[in-house]
Each structure stands twice: as structure tokens, then as C-alpha cells.
DSSP file (Angstrom, degrees, kcal/mol; ACC not computed):
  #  RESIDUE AA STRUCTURE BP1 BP2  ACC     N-H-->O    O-->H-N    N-H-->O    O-->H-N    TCO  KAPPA ALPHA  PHI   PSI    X-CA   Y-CA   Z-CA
    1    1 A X              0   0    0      0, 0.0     2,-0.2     0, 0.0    14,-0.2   0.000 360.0 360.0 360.0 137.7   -8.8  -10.1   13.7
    2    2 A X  B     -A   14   0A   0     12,-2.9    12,-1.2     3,-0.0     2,-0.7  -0.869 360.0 -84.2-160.9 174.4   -5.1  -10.9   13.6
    3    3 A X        -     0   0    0     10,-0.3     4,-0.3    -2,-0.2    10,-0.2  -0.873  57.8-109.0 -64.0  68.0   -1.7  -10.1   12.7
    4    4 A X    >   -     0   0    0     -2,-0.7     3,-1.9     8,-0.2     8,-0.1   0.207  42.8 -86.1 -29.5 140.4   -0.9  -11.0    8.8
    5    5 A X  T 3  S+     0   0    0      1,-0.3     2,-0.3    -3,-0.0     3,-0.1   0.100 114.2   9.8 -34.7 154.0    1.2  -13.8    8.1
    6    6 A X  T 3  S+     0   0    0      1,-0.1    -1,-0.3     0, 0.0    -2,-0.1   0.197 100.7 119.9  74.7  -7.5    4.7  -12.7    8.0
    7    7 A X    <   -     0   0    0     -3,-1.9     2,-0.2    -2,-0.3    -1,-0.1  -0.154  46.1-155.3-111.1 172.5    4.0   -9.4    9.4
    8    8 A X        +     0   0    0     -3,-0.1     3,-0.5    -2,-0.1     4,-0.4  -0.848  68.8  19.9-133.0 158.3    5.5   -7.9   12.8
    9    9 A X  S    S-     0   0    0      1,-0.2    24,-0.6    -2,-0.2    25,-0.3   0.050 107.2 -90.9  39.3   1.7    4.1   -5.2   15.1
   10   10 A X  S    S+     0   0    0      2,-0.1    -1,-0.2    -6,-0.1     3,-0.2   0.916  88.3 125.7  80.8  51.2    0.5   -5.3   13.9
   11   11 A X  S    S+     0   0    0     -3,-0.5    48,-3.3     1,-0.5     2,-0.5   0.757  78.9  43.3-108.2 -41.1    0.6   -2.6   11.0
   12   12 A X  E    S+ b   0  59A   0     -4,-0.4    -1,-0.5    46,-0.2    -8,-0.2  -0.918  81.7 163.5 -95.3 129.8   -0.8   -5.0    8.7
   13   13 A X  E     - b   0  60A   0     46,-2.1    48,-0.5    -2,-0.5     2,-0.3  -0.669  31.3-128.0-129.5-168.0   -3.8   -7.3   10.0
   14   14 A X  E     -Ab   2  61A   0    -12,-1.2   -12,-2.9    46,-0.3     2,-0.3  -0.811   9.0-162.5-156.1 131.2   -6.6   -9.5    8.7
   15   15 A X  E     + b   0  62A   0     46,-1.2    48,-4.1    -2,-0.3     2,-0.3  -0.899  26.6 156.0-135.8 102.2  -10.0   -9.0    9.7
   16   16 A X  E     - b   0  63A   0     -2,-0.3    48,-0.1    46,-0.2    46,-0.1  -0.579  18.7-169.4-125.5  77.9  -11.8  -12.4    8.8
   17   17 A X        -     0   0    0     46,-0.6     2,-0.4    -2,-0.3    48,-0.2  -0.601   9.1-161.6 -75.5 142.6  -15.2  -13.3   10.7
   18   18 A X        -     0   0    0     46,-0.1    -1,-0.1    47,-0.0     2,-0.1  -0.834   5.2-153.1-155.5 126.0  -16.5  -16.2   10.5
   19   19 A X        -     0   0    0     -2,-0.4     2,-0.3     4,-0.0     3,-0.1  -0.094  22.0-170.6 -58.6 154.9  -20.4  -16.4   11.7
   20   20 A X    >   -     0   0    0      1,-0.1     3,-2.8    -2,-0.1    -1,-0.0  -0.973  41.5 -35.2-148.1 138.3  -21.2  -20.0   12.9
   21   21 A X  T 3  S-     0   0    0     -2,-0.3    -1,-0.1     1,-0.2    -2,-0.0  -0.101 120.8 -13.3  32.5-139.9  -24.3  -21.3   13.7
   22   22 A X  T 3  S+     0   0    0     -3,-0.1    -1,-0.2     2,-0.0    -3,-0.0   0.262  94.0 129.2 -38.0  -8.0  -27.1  -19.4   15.2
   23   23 A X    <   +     0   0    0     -3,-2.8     3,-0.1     1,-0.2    -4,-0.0  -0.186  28.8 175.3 -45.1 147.1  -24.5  -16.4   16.1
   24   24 A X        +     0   0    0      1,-0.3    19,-1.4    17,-0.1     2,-0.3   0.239  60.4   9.5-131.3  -3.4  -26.2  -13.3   14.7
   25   25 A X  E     +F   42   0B   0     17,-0.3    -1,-0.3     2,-0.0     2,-0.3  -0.882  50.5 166.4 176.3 157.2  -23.6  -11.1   16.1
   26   26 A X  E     -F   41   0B   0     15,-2.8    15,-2.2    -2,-0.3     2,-0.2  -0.988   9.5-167.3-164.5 164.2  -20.2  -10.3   17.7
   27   27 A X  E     +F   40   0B   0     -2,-0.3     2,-0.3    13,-0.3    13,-0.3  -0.970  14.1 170.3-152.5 144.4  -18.1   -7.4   18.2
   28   28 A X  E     -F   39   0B   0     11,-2.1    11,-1.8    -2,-0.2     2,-0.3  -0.957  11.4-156.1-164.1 150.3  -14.1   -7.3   19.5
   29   29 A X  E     -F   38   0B   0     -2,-0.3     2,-0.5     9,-0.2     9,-0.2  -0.927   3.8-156.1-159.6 153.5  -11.1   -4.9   19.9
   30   30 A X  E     -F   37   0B   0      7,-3.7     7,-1.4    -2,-0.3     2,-0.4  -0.948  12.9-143.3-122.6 105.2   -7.8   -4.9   20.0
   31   31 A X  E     -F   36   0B   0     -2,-0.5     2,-0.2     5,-0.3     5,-0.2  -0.574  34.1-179.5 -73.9 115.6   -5.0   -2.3   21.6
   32   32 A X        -     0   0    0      3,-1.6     3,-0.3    -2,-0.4   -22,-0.1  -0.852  52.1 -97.9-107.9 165.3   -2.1   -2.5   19.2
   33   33 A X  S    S+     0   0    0    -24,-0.6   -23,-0.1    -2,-0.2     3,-0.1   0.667 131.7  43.5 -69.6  10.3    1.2   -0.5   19.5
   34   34 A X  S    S-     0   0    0    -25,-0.3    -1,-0.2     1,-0.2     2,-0.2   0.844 126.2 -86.0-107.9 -40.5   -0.9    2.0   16.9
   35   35 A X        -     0   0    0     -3,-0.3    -3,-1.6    -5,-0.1     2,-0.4  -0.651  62.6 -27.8-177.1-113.3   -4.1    1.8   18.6
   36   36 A X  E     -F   31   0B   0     -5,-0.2    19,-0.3    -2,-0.2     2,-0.3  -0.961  47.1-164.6-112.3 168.0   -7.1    0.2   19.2
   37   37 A X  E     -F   30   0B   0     -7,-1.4    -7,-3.7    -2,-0.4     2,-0.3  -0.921  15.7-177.7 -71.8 133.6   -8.9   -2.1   16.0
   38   38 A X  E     -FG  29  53B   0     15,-2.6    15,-3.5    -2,-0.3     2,-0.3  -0.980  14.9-170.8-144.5 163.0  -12.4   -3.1   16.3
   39   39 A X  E     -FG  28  52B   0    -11,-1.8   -11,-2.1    -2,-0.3    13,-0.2  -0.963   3.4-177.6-147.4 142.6  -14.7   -5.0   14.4
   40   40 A X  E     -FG  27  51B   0     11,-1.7    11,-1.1    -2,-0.3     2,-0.4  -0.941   8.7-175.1-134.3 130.0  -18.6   -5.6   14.7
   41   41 A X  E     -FG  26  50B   0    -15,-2.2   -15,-2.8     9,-0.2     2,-0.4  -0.998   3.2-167.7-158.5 116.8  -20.7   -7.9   12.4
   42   42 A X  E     -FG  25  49B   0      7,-1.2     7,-2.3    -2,-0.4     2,-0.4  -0.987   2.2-165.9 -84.1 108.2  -24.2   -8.4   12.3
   43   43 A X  E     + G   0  48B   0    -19,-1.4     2,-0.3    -2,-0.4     5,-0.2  -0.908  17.4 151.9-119.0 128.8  -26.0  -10.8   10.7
   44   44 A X  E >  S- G   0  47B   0      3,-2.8     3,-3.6    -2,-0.4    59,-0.1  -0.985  73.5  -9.3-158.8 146.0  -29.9  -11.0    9.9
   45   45 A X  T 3  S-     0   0    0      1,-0.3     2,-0.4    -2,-0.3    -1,-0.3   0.749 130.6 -49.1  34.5  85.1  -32.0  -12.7    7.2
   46   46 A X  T 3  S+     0   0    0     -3,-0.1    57,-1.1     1,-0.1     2,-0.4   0.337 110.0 117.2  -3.5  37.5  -28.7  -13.6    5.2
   47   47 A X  E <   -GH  44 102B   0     -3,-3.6    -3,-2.8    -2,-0.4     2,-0.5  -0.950  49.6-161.8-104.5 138.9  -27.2  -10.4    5.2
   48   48 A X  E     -GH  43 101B   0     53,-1.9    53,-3.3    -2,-0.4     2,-0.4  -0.913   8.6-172.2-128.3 130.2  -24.1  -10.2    6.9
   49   49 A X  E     -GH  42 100B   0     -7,-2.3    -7,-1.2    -2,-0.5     2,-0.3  -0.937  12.9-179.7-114.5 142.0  -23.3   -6.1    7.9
   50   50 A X  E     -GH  41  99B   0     49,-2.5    49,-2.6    -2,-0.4     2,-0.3  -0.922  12.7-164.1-131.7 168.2  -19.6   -5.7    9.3
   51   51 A X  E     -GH  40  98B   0    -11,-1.1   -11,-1.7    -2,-0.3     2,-0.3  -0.912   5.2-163.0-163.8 143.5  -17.9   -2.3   10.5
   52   52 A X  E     -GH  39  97B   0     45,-0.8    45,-1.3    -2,-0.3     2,-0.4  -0.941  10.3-160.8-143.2 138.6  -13.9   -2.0   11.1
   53   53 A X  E     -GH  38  96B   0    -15,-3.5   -15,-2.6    -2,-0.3     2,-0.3  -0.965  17.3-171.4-137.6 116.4  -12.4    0.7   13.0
   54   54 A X  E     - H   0  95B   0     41,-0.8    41,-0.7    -2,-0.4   -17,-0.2  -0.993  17.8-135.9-107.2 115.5   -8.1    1.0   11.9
   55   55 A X    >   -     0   0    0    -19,-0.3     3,-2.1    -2,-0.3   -20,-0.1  -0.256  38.0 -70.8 -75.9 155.7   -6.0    3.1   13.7
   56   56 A X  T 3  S+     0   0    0      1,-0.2    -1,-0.1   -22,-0.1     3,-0.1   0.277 112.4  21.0 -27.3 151.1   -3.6    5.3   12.2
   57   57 A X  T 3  S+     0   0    0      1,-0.2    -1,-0.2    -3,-0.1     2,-0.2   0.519 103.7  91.3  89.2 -15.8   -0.3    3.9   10.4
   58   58 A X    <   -     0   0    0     -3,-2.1     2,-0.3    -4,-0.2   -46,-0.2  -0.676  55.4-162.0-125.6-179.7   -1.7    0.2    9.9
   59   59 A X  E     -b   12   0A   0    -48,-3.3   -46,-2.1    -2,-0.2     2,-0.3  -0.827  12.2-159.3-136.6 173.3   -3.7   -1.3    6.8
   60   60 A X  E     -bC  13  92A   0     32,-1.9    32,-1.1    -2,-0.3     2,-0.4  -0.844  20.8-127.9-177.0 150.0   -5.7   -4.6    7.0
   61   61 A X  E     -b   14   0A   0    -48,-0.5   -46,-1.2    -2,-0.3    30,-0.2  -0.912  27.1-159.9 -94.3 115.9   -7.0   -7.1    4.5
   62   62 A X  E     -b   15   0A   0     -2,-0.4    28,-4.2    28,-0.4     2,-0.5  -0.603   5.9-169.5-109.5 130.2  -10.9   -7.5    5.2
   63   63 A X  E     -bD  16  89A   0    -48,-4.1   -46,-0.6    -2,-0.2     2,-0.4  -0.984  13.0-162.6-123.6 138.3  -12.3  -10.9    3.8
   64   64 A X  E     - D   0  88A   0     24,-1.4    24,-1.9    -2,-0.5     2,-0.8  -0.910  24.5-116.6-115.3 132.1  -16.4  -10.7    4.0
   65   65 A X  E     + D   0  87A   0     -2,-0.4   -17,-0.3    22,-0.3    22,-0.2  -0.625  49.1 159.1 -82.2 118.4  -18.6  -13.6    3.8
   66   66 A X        -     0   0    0     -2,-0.8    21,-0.2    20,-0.8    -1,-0.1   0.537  56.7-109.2-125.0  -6.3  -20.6  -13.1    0.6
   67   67 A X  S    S-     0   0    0     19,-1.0    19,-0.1     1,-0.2    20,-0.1   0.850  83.6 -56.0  96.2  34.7  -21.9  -15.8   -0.8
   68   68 A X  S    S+     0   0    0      1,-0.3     2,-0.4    34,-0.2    -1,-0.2   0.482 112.8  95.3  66.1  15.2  -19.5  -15.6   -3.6
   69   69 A X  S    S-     0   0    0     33,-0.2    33,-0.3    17,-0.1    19,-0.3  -0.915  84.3 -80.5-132.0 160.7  -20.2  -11.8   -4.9
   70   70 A X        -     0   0    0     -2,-0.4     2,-0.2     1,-0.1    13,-0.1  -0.157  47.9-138.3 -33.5 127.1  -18.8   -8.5   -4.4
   71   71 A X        -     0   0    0     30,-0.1     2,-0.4    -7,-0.0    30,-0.3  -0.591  24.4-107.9 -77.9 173.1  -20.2   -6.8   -0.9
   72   72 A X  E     -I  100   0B   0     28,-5.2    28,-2.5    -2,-0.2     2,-0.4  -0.828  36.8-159.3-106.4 145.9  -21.2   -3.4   -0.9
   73   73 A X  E     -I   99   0B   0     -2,-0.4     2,-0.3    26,-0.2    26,-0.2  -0.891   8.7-161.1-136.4 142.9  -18.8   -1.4    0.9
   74   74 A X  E     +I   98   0B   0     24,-2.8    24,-2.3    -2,-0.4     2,-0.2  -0.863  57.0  48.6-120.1 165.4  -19.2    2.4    2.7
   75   75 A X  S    S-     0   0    0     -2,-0.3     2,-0.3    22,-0.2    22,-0.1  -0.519  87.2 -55.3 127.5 143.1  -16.6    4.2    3.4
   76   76 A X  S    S+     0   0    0     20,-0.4    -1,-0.1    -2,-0.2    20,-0.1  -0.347  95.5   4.7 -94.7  65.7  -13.3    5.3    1.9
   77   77 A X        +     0   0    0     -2,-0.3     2,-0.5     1,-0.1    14,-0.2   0.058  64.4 156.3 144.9   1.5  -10.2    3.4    0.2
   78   78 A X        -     0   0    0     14,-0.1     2,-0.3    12,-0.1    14,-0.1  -0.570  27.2-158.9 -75.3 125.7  -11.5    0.0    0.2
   79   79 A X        -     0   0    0     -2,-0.5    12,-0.6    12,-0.3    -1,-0.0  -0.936  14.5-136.0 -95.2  92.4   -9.4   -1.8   -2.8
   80   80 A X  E     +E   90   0A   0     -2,-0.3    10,-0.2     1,-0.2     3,-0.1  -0.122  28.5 174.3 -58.5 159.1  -11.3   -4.9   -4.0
   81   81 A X  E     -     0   0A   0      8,-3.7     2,-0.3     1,-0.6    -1,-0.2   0.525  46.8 -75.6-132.1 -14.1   -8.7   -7.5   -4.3
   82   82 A X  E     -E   89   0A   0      7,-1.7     7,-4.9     2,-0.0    -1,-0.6  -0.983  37.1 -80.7 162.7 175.0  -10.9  -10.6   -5.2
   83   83 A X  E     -E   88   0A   0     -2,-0.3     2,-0.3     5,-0.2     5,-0.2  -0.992  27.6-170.9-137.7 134.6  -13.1  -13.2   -4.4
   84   84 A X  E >   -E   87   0A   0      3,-1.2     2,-2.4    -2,-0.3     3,-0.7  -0.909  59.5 -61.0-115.5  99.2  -12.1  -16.4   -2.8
   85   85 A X  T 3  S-     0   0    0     -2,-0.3     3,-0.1     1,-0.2    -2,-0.0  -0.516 124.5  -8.1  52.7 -88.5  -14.8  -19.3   -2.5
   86   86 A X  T 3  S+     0   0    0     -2,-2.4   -19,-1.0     1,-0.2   -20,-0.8   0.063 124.4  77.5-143.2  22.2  -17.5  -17.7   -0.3
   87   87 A X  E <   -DE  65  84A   0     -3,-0.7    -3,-1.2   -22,-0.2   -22,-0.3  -0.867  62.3-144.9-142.3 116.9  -15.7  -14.6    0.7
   88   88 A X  E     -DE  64  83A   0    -24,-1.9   -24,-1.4   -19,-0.3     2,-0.8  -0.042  21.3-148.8 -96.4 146.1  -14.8  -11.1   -0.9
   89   89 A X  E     -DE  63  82A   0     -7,-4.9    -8,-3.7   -26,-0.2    -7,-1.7  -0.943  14.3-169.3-133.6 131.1  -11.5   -9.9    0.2
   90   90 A X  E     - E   0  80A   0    -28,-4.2   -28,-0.4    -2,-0.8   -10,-0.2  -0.704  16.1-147.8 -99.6 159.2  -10.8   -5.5    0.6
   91   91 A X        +     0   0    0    -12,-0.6   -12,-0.3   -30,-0.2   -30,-0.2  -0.749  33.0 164.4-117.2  75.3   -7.6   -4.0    1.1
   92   92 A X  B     -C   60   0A   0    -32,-1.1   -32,-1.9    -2,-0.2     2,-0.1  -0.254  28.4-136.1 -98.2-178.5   -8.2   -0.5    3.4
   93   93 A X        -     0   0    0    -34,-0.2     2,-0.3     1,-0.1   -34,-0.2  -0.328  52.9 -48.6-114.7-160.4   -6.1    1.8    5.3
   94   94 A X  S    S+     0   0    0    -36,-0.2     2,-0.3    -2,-0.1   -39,-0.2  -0.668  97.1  68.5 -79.7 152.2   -6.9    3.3    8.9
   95   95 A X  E    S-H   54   0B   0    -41,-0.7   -41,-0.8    -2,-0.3     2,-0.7  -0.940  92.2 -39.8 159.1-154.0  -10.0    4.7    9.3
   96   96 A X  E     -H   53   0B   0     -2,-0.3   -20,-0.4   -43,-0.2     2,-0.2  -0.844  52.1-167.4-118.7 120.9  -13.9    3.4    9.4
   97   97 A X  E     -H   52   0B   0    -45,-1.3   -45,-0.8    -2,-0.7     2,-0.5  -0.561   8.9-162.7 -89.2 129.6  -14.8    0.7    7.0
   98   98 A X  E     +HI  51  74B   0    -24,-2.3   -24,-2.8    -2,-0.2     2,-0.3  -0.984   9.8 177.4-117.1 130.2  -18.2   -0.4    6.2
   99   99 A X  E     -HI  50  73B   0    -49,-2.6   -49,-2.5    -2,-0.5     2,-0.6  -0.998   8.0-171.2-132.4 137.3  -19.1   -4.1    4.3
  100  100 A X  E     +HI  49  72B   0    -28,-2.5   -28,-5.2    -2,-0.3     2,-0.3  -0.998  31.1 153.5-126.4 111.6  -22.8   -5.3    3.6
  101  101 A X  E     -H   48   0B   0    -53,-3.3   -53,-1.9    -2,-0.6     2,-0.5  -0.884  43.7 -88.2-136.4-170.9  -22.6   -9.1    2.3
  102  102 A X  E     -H   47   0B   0    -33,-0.3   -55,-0.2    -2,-0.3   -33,-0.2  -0.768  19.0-177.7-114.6 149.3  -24.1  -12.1    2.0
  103  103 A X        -     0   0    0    -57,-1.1    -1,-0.1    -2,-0.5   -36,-0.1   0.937  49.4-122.4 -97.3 -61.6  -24.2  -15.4    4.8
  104  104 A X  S    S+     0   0    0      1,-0.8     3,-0.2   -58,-0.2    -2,-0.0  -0.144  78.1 103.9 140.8 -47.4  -26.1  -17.5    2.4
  105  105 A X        +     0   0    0      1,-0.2    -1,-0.8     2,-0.1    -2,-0.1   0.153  69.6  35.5 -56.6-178.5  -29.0  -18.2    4.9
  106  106 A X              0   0    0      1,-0.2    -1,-0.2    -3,-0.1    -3,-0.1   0.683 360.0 360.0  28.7  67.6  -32.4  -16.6    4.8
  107  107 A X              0   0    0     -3,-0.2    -1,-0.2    -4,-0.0    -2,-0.1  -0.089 360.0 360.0-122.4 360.0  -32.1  -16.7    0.9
């Protein structure tokens, strides 16, 4: 989770995990001057589950490792914007975000 290119005061981020080796899960948050952002991502039998908490006022572009397809997403306002090589990229606003995709493993 980060600060988008160009951006200043953290109203637009990027939430981009990426699982590595034997990780099967991680979780993180961040006090910005809007509030806090977190993200949690699970991963089991090559499904990869992630969850985003935005605080008011800010947007963020979520890219989900899917294994080149669409994830399924719960939730309200997530804007597909594309797929790039082995990851699906959303556009949401504040609130709570859900994305189910795929790692590749346990196929």
C-alpha cells in the first residue's frame, strides 16, 4: 500500500500485494491524514482473498493477482479498469472492498 505516483497527501493510493513464496497471508495499516487504510490477503489452494478498508475522502487503485482473469469482487463501487499480465486492476472509493483471485498455485 502506497501513495500513487504523482499524488500528494495520500488521497489517492495503490494497493498492490504481492504474495511470495510460501507466504499464505499478511495484513497492514496505515494512519493517513484521512485515516487509517488496511489491507489483508489470504491465500490458500490458489486462491488469493484480499480485503481493503479506505477512509473517507481518498480513492485507491487495487491491482489483484489473478492469474490473468477478472477477480470477483464484493462490495460497492469497484470500477474494473483492466488486466495487466497476471493482475486485475479496480478503481474504488472509501469504504470496504472485497477481491477473490487467482495466485496460480494449487491449480
Amino acid at each position: 500500500m502506497r501513495q500513487a505516483p504523482g499524488k500528494a497527501g495520500y488521497r489517492e493510493l495503490v494497493i498492490d500485494p504481492r504474495p511470495v513464496g510460501g507466504l499464505t497471508r499478511a495484513e497492514g495499516s496505515y494512519h493517513t491524514p484521512y485515516g487509517v487504510v488496511s489491507a489483508r490477503w489470504v491465500r490458500e489452494k490458489g486462491r488469493f482473498r484480499l480485503d481493503v478498508g479506505l477512509p473517507p475522502n481518498t480513492t485507491a487503485q487495487v491491482r489483484v493477482p489473478t492469474a490473468g482473469r477478472k477477480a470477483q469482487v464484493t462490495g460497492d463501487g469497484a470500477v474494473f479498469q483492466g488486466i495487466r499480465g497476471d493482475r486485475a486492476t479496480y478503481g474504488v472509493a472509501s469504504g470496504r472492498h472485497g477481491f477473490v483471485g487467482y495466485d496460480g498455485e494449487g491449480r
